[in-house]
C-alpha positions as CSV (number, residue, x, y, z in Angstrom):
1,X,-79.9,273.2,187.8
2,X,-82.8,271.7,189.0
3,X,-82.4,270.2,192.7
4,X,-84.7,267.3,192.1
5,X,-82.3,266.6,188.7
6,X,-79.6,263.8,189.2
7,X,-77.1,265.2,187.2
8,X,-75.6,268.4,185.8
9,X,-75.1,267.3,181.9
10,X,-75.5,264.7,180.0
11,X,-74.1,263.5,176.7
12,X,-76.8,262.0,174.9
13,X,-77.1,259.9,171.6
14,X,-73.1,259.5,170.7
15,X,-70.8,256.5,170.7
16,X,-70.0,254.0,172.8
17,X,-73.1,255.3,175.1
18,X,-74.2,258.5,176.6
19,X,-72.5,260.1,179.7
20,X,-74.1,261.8,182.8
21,X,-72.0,264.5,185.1
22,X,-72.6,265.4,188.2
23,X,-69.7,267.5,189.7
24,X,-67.4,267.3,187.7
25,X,-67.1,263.6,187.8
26,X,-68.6,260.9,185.7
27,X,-72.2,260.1,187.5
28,X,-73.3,256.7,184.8
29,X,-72.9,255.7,181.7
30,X,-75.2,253.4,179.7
31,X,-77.4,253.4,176.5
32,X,-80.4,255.6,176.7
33,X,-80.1,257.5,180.0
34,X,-83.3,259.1,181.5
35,X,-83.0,262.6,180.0
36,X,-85.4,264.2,182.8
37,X,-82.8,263.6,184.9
38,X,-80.2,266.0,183.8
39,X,-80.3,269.9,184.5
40,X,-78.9,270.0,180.7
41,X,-78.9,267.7,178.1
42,X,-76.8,267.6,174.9
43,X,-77.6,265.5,171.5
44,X,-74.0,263.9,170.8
45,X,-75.9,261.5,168.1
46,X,-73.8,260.5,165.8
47,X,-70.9,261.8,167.1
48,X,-67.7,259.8,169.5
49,X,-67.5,260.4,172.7
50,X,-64.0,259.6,174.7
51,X,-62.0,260.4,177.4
52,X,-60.3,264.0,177.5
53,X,-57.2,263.5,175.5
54,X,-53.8,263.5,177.5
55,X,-50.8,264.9,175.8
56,X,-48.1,263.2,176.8
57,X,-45.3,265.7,175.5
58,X,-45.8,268.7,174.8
59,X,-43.9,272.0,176.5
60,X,-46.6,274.9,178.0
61,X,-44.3,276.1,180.8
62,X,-42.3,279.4,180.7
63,X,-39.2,279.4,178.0
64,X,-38.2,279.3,174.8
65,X,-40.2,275.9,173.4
66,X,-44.2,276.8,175.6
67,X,-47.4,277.6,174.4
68,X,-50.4,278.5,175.4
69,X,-52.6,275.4,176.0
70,X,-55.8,276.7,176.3
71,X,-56.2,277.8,172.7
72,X,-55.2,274.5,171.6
73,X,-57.5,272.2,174.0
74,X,-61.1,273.8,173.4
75,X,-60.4,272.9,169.5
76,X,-58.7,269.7,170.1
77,X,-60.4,267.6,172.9
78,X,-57.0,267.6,175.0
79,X,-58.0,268.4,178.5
80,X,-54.3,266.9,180.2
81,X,-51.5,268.5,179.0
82,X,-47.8,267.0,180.6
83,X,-45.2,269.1,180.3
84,X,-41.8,267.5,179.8
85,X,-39.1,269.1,181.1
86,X,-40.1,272.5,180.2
87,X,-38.7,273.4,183.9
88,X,-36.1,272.2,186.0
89,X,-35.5,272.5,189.5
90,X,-34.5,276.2,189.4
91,X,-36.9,277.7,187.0
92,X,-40.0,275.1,188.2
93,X,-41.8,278.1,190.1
94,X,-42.9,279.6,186.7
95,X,-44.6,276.9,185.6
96,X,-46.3,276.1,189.0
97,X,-47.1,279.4,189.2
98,X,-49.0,279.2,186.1
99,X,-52.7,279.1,186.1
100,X,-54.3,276.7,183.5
101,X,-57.6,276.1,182.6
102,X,-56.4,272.4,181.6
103,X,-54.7,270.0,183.8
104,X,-51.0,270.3,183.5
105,X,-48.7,267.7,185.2
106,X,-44.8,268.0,185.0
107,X,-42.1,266.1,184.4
108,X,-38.7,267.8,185.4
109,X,-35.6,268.2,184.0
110,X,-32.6,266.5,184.9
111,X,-31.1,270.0,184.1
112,X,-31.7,272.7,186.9
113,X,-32.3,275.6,184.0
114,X,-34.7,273.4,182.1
115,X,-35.7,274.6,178.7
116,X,-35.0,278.4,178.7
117,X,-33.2,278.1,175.9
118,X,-33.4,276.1,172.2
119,X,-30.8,273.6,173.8
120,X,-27.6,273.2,175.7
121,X,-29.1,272.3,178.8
122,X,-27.3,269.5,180.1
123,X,-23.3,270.2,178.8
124,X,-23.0,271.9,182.3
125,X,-23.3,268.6,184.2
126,X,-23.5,270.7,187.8
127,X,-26.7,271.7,186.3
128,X,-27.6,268.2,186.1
129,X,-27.6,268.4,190.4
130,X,-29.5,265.0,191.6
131,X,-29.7,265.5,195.0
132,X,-31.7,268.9,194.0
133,X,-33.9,267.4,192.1
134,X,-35.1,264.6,193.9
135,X,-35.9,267.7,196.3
136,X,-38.0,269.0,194.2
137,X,-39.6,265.7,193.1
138,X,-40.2,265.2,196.3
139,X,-41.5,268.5,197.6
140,X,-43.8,268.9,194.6
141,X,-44.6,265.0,194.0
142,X,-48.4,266.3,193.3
143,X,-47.5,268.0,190.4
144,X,-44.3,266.0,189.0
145,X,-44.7,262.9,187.8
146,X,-41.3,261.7,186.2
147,X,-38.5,262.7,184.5
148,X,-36.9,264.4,181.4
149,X,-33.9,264.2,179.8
150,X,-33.1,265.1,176.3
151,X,-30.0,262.9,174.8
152,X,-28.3,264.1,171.7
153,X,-25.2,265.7,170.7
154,X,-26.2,269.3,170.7
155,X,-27.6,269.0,174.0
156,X,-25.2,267.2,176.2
157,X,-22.5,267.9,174.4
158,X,-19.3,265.8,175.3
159,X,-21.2,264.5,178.3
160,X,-22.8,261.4,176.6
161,X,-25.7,259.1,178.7
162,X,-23.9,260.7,182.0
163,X,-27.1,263.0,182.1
164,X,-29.7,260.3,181.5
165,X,-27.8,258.3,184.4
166,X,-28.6,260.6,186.8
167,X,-31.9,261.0,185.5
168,X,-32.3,257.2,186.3
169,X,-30.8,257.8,189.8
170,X,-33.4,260.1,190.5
171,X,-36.6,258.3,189.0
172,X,-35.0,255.4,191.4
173,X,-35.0,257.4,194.1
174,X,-38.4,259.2,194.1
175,X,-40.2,256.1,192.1
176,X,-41.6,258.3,189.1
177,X,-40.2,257.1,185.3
178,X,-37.8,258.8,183.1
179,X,-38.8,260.1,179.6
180,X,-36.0,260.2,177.1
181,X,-35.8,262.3,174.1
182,X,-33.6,260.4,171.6
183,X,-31.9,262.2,168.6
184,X,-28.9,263.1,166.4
185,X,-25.9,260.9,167.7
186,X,-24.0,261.2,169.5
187,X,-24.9,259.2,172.4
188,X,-26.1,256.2,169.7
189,X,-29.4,255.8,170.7
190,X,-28.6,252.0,171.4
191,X,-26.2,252.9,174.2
192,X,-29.4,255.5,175.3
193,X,-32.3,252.5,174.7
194,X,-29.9,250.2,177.0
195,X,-29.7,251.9,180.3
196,X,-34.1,252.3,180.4
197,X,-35.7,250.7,182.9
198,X,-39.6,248.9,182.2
199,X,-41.9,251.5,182.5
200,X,-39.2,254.0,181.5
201,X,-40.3,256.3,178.4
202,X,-38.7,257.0,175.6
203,X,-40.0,259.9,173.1
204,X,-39.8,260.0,169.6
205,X,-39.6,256.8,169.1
206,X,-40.0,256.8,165.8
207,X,-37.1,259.9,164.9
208,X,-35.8,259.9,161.5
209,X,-32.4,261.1,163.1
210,X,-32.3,258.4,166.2
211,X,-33.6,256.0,164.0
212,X,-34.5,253.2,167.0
213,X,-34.8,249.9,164.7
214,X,-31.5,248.1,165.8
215,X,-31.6,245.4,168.4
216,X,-31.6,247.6,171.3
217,X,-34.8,248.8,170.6
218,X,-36.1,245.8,169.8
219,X,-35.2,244.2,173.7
220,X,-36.3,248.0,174.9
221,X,-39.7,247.3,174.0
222,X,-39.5,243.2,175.4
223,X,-38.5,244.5,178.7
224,X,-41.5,247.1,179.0
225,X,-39.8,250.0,177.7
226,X,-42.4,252.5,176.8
227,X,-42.6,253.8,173.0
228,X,-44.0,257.1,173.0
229,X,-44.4,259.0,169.8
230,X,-43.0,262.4,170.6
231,X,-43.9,264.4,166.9
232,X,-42.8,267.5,167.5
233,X,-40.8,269.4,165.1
234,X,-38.2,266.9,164.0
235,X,-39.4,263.6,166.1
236,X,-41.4,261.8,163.7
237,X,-40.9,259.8,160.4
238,X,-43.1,257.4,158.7
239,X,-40.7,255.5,157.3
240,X,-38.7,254.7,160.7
241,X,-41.8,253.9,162.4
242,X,-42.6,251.6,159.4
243,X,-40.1,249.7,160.3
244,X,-40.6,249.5,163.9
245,X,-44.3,248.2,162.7
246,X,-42.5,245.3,160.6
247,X,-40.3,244.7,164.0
248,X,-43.1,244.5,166.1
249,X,-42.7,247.5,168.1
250,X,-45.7,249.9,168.3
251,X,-46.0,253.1,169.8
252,X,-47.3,252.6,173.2
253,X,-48.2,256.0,173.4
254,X,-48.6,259.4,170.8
255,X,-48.2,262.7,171.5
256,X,-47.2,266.0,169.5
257,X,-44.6,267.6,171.3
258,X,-46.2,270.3,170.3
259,X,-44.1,273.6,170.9
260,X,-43.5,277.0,169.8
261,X,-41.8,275.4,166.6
262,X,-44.1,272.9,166.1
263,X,-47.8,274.2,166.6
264,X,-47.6,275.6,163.2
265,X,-46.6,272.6,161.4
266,X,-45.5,269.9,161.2
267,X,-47.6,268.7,164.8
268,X,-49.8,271.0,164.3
269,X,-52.5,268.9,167.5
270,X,-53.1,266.0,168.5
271,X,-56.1,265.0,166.4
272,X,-53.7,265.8,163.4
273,X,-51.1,263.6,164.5
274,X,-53.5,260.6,165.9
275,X,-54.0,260.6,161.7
276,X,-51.0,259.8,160.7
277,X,-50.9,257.1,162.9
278,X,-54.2,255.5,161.4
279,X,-52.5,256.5,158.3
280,X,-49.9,254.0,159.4
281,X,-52.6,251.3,159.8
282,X,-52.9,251.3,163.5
283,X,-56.7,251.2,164.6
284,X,-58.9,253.8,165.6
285,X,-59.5,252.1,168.8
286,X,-55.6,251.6,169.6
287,X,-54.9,255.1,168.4
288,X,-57.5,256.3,171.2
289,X,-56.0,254.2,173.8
290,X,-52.6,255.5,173.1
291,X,-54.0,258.9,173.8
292,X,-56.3,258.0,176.5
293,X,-56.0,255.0,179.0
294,X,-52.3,254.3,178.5
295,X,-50.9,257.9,178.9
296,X,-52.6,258.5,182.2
297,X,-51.0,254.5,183.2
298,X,-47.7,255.4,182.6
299,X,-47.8,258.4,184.7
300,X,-50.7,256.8,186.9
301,X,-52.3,260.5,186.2
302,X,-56.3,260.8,187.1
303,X,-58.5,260.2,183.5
304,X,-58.2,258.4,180.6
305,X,-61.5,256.7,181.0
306,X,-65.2,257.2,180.9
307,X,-65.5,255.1,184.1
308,X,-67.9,256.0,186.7
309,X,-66.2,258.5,189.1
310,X,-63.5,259.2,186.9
311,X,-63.0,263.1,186.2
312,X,-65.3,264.3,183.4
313,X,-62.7,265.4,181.2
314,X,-64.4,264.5,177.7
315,X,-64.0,265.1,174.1
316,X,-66.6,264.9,171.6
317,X,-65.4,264.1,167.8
318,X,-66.7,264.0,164.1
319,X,-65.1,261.0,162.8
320,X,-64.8,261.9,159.0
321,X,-64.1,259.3,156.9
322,X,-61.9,259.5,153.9
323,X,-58.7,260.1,151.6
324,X,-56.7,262.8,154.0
325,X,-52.7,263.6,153.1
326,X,-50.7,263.6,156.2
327,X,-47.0,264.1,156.4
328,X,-44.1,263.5,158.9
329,X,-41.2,265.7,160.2
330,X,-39.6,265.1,156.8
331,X,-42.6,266.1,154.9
332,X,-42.8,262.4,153.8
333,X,-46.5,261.8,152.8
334,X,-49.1,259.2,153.8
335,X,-53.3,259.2,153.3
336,X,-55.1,258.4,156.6
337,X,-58.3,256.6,156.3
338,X,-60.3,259.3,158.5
339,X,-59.7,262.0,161.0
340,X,-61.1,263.2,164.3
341,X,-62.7,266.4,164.4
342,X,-63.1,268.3,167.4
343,X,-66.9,269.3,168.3
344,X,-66.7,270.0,172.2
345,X,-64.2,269.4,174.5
346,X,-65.2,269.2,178.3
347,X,-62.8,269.7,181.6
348,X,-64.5,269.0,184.8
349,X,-68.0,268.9,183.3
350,X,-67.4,272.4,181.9
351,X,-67.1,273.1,177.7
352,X,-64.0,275.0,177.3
353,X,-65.2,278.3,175.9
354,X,-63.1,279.3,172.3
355,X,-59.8,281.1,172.6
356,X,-57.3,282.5,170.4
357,X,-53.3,281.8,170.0
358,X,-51.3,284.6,171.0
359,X,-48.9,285.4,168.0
360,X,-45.6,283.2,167.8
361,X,-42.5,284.5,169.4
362,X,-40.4,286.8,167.2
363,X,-37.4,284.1,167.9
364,X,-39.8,281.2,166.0
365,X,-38.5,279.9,162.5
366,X,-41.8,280.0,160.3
367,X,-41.8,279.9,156.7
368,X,-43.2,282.5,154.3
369,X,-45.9,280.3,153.7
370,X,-46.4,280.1,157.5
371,X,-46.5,283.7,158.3
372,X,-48.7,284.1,155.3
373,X,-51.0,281.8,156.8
374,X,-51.4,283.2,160.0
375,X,-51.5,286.5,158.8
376,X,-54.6,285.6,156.4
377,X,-56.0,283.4,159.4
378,X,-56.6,286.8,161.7
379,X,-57.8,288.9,158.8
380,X,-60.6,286.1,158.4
381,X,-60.9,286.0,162.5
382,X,-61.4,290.2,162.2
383,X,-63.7,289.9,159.2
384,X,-66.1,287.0,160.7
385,X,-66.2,289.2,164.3
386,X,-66.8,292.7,162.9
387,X,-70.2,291.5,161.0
388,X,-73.1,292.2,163.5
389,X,-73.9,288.8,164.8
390,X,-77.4,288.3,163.3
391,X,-79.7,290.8,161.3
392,X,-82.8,292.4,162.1
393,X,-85.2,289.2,162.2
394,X,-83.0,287.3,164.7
395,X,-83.3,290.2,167.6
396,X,-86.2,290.2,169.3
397,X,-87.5,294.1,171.1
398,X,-85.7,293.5,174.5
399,X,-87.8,296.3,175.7
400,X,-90.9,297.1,174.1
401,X,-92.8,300.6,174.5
402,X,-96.1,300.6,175.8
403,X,-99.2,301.1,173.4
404,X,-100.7,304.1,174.9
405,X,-103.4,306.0,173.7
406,X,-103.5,309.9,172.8
């Protein structure tokens, strides 16, 4: 870069206005920004410009459910990935000791072992130790910021809510929120939606197999219970969040859960799952928010914004409009009225470079159709990389011979 330059990049041309980095922070914003004085300028026109997406769930720690995260965010414009609950107090090292290129923040499971295994975690309730993990909390308060309990019959087994009451004890304790996974009773989820605090979280809000329309939910959401989408694998159905629409309850937040089981359908991203929510007739500016501003309040995480100062985690979208199928959990099909394409995602004024999934864990249900897919998605990956790059009249003589005379 250019010393006299004020700024390392700018964004120039896209919507709402063009952005200037210096840093890694956000420098100024504004229509029509002095090109000169960037050391690099790119020509957004046309395109959306907004915040680096934040994940709220999704599970990129060490154990049976995580996933690479790097793959997924230079494709997807997520640039803050939270873990939830991936890791509990005794198996928390692996994850810290993981080095991202995203931002990762934590939220850690009530249960010790966190998620090593498909489930089971919390039917041992001396694995549910609170005094440890409000330790832990404590000791690592820069990297965890709530958490995580899953409630549902195969996980607690015949402990019911006991497990989400200590969770509460030690959100209390170390002033962080809870997040909730609600499913298959038992617990009901109205016994679960009673005990939640305002500013508490409770994900997949909208599960076909919680089904949170009763009038728990209802007062949940009055008292400033947060809704948070929570796709994943079986977390999501239209019709349940349908009704929560004609109740008046609307996710606060979306994210995929996106796991091992669910990266390959039915989540499948972010930008994939922030269509079926404008396929639900939410708008495109709400849906953003929802994966933007009001992720990073709820955790009160750094981002979210394209204020000045704030880190310049950005994404940069297409925003194709048209008929597009989506489907839930259930397979249960809607037609969104656009998507979000990724073009560039950006963390800390960098654009993440392209990176490819390592292959799914041998222990991953996938259909035929699945494998099939992923088998003919790295035969196209081999054929596109093993053809030279360009042909003769895009090389230039790198070093010419000299003319010399007999």
């Amino acid at each position: 870069m250019n010393p006299s330059t004020a700024w390392d990049l700018l964004l120039a041309g896209g919507e709402p206005f063009d952005v200037a980095i210096r840093g890694g922070r956000i420098a100024a914003t504004g229509k029509d920004l002095p090109h000169g004085a960037a050391g690099t300028v790119v020509d957004v026109r046309g395109l959306l410009v907004t915040p680096g997406l934040i994940d709220l769930h999704t599970h990129v720690g060490p154990g049976y459910w995580g996933i690479e995260p790097e793959p997924i965010a230079w494709r997807t414009g997520v640039t803050t990935w939270v873990d939830a609950g991936t890791a509990g107090a005794y198996t928390l090292d692996g994850l810290l000791r993981t080095s991202f290129g995203v931002r990762v923040a934590a939220l850690l499971n009530i249960s010790a072992v966190g998620l090593a295994g498909r489930t089971g975690e919390s039917r041992d309730l001396d694995n549910c130790d609170v005094a440890l993990a409000i330790d832990t909390v404590q000791r690592h308060r820069d990297r965890i910021f709530g958490i995580k309990v899953r409630i549902d019959r195969e996980t607690v087994g015949d402990n019911g809510v006991e497990p989400l009451r200590r969770a509460l004890t030690v959100g209390e304790a170390c002033g962080v929120p809870v997040m909730v996974h609600v499913g298959a009773a038992p617990p009901a989820v109205g016994e679960v939606l009673d005990l939640l605090r305002p500013g508490d979280i409770v994900t997949h809000c909208a599960s076909g197999l919680a089904a949170p329309v009763g009038p728990e939910a209802v007062a949940a959401g009055e008292r400033g219970v947060l809704f948070d989408l929570g796709h994943g694998s079986g977390g999501f159905a239209f019709d349940t969040l349908e009704r929560q629409l004609d109740l008046g309850l609307r996710p606060h937040t979306i994210s995929t859960d996106l796991h091992a089981r669910s990266v390959h359908g039915p989540a499948f991203d972010l930008p994939a799952t922030m269509a079926k929510i404008l396929a639900a007739g939410l708008p495109l500016a709400e849906v953003i928010d929802a994966v933007t501003v009001r992720p990073a309040r709820a955790l009160g995480l750094d981002g979210g914004t394209l204020d000045v100062g704030a880190p310049a985690d950005l994404a940069v979208f297409e925003v194709q409009r048209g008929e597009f199928e989506v489907f839930d959990a259930h397979l249960q099909a809607r037609t969104a009225p656009m998507r979000l394409v990724n073009v560039a995602t950006y963390h800390q004024g960098q654009k993440l470079p392209p990176r490819v999934s390592e292959p799914p864990a041998p222990w991953i249900p996938l259909t035929g159709a699945q494998r099939a897919a992923l088998s003919r998605r790295e035969r196209d990956l081999r054929a596109l990389l093993s053809q030279p790059l360009v042909d003769r009249d895009g090389l230039a003589d790198q070093f010419p011979r000299e003319n010399r005379s007999e």
